[in-house]
Z-matrix of the N, CA and C atoms (Angstrom, degrees):
N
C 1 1.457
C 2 1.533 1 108.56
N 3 1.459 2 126.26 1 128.14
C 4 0.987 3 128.21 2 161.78
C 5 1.452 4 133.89 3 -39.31
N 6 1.242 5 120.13 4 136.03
C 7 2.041 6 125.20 5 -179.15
C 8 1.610 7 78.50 6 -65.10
N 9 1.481 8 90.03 7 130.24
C 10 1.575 9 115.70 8 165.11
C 11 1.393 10 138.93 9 -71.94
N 12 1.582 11 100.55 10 -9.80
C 13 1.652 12 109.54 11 149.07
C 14 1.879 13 104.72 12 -97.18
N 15 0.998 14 143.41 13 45.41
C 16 1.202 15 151.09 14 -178.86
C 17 1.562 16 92.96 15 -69.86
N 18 1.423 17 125.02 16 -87.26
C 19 1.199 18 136.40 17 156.93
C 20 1.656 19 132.27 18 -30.06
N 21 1.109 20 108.10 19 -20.60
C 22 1.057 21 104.74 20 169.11
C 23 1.270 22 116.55 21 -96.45
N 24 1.335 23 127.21 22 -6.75
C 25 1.954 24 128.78 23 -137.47
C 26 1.888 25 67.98 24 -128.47
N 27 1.694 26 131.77 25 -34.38
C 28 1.633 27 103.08 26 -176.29
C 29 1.503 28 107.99 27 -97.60
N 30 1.896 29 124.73 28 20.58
C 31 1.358 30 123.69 29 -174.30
C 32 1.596 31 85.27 30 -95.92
N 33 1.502 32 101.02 31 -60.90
C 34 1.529 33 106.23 32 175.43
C 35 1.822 34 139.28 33 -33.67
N 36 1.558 35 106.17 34 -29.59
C 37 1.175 36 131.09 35 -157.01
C 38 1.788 37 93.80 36 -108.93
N 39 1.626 38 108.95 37 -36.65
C 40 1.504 39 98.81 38 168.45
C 41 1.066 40 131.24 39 -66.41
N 42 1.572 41 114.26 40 -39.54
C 43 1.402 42 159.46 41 -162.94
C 44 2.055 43 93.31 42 -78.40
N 45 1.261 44 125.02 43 -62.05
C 46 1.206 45 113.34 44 160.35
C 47 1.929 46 139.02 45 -56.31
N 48 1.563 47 99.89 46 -20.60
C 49 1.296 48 110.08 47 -165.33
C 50 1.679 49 87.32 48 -106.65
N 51 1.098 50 138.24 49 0.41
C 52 1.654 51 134.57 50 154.95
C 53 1.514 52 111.86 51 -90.21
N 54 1.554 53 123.19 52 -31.55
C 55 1.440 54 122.54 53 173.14
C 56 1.598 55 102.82 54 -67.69
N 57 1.180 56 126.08 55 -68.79
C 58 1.436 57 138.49 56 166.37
C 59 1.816 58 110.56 57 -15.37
N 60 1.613 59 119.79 58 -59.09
C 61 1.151 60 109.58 59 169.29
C 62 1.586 61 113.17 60 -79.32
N 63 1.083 62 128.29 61 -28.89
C 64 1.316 63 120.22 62 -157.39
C 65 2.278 64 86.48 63 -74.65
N 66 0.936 65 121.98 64 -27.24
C 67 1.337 66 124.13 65 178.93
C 68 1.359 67 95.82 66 -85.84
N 69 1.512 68 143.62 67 -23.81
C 70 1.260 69 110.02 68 -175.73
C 71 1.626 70 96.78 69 -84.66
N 72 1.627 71 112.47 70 -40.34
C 73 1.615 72 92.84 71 -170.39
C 74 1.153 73 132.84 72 -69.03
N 75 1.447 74 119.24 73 -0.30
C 76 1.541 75 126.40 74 171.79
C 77 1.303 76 109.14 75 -74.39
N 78 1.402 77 129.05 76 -19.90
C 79 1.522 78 120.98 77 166.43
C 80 0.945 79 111.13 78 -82.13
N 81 1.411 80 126.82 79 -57.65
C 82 1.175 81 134.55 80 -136.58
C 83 1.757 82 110.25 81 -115.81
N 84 1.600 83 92.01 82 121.90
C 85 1.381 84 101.77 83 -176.07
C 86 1.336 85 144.84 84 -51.34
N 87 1.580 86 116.35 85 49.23
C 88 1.938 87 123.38 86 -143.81
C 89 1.629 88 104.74 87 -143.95
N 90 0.647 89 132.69 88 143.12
C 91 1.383 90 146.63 89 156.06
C 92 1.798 91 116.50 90 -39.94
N 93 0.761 92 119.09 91 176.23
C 94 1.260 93 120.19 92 -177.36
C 95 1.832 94 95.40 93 -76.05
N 96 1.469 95 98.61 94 -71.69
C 97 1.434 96 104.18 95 -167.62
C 98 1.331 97 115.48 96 -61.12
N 99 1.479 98 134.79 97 -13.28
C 100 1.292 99 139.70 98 -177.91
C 101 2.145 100 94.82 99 -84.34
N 102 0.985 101 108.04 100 -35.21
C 103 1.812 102 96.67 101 -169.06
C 104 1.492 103 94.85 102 -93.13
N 105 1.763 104 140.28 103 12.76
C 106 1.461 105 143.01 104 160.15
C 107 1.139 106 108.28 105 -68.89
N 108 1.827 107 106.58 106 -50.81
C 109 1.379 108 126.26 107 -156.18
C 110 1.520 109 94.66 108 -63.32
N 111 2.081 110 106.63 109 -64.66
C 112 1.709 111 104.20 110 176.61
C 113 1.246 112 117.05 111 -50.06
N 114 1.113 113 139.34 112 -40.68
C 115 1.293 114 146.14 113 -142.82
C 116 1.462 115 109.71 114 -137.89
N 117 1.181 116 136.38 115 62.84
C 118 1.523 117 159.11 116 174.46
C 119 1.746 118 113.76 117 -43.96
N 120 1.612 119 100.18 118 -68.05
C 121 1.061 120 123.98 119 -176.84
C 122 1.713 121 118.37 120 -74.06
N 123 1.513 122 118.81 121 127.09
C 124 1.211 123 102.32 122 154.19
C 125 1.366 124 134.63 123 -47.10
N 126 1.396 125 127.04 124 -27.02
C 127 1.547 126 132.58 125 177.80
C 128 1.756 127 91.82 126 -82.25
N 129 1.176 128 161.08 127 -25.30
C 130 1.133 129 162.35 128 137.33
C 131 1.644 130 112.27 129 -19.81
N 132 1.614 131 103.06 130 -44.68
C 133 1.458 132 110.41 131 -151.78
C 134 1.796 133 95.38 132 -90.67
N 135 1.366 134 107.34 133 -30.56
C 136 1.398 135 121.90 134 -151.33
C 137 1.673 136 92.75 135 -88.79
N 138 1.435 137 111.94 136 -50.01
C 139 1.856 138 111.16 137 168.26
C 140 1.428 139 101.77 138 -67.03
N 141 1.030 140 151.66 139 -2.77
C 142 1.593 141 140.19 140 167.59
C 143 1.454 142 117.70 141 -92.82
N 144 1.981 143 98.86 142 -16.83
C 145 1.492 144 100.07 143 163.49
C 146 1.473 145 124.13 144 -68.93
N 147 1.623 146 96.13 145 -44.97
C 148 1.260 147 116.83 146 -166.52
C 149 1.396 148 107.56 147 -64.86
N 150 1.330 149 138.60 148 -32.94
C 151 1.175 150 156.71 149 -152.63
C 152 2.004 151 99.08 150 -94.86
N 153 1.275 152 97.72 151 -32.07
C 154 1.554 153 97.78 152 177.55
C 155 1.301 154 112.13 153 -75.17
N 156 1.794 155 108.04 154 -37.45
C 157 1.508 156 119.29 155 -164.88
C 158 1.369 157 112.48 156 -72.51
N 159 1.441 158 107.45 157 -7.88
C 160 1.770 159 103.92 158 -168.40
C 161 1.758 160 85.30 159 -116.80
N 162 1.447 161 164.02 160 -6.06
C 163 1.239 162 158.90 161 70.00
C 164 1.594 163 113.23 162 33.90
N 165 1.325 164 86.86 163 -89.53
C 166 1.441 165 105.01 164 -174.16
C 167 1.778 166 113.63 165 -78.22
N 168 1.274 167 125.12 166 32.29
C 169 1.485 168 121.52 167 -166.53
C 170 1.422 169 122.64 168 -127.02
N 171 0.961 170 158.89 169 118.60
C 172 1.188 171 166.57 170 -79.81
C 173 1.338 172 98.94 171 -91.96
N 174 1.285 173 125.00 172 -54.57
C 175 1.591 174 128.23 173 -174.56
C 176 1.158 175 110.50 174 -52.90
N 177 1.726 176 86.95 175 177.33
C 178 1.671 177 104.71 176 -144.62
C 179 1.772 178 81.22 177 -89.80
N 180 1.421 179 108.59 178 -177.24
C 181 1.711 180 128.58 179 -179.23
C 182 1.150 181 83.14 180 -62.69
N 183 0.989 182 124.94 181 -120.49
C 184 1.419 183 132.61 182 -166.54
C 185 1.866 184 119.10 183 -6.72
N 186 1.160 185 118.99 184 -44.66
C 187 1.382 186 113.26 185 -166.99
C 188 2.101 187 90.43 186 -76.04
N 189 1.410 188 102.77 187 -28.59
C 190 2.195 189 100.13 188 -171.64
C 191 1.350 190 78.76 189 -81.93
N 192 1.487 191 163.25 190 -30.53
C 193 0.819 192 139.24 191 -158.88
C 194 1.584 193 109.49 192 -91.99
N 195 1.011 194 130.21 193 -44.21
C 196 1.582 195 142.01 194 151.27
C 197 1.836 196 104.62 195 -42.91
N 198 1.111 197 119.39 196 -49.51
C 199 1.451 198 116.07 197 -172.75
C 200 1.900 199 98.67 198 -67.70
N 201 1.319 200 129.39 199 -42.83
C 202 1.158 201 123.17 200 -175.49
C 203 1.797 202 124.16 201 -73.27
N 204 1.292 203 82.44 202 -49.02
C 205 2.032 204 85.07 203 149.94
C 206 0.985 205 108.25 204 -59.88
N 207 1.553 206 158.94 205 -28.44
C 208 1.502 207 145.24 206 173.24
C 209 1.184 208 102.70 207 -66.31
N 210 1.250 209 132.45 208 -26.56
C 211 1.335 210 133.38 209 -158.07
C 212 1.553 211 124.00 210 -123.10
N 213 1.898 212 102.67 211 -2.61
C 214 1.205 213 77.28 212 -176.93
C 215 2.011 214 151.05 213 -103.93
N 216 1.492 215 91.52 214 39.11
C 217 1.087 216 110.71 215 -176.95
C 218 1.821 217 111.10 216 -73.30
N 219 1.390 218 102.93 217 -21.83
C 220 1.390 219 123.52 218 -170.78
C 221 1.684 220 84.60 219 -93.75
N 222 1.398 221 133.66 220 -83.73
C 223 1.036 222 135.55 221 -168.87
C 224 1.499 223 136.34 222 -47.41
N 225 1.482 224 106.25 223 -28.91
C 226 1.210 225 105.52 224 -176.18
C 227 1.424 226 132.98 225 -38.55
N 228 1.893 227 106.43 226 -64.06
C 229 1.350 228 117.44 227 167.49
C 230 1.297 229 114.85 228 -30.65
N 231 1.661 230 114.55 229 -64.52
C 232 1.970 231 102.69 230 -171.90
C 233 1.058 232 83.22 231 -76.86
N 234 1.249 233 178.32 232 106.99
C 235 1.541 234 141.52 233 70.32
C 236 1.555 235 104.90 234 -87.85
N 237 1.345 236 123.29 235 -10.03
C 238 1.130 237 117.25 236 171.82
C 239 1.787 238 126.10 237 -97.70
N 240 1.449 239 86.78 238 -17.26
C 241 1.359 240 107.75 239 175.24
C 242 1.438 241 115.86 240 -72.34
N 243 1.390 242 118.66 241 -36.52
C 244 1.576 243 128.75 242 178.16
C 245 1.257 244 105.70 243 -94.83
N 246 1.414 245 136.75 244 -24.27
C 247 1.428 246 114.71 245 177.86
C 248 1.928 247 111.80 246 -87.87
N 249 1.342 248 104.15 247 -27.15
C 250 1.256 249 117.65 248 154.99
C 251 1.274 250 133.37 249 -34.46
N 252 1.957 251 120.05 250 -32.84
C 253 1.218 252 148.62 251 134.61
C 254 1.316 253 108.09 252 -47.98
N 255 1.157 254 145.24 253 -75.41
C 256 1.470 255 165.55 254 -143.25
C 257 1.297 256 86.12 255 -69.87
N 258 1.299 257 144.48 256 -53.85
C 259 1.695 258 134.58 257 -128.35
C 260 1.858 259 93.07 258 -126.32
């Protein structure tokens, strides 16, 4: 018998992985099928959020620039993957 949040955990998981693009393509200059190709993976989609949110986030240069060196063992890949687009 199926786990009884089964259905709920793949409404949730769709329902996050359509917010996730619908926020990446409002930045980012690509087609639907061009930011699949970069960005395959939900963990792809979710570090390209995260990577926008500390970008795009209230702090000063210095504090997103300190926050991305904290981070960029996680970030690296998409940051190269989207500017790779860009250039």
């Amino acid at each position: 018998m199926p786990n009884q949040f089964s259905k709920i955990a793949k409404e949730s998981a769709s329902k996050t992985n359509r917010q996730l693009k619908d926020d990446l393509a409002r930045v980012l200059p690509m087609s639907d099928r061009r930011l699949n190709e970069l960005l395959p993976s939900k963990q792809d989609k979710e570090r390209a959020a995260e990577l926008m949110a500390i970008v795009n986030g209230a702090a000063n240069h210095n504090r997103k620039v300190t926050k991305l060196i904290e981070n960029i063992d996680q970030l690296a890949g998409v940051t190269v993957k989207l500017l790779s687009h860009l250039t």
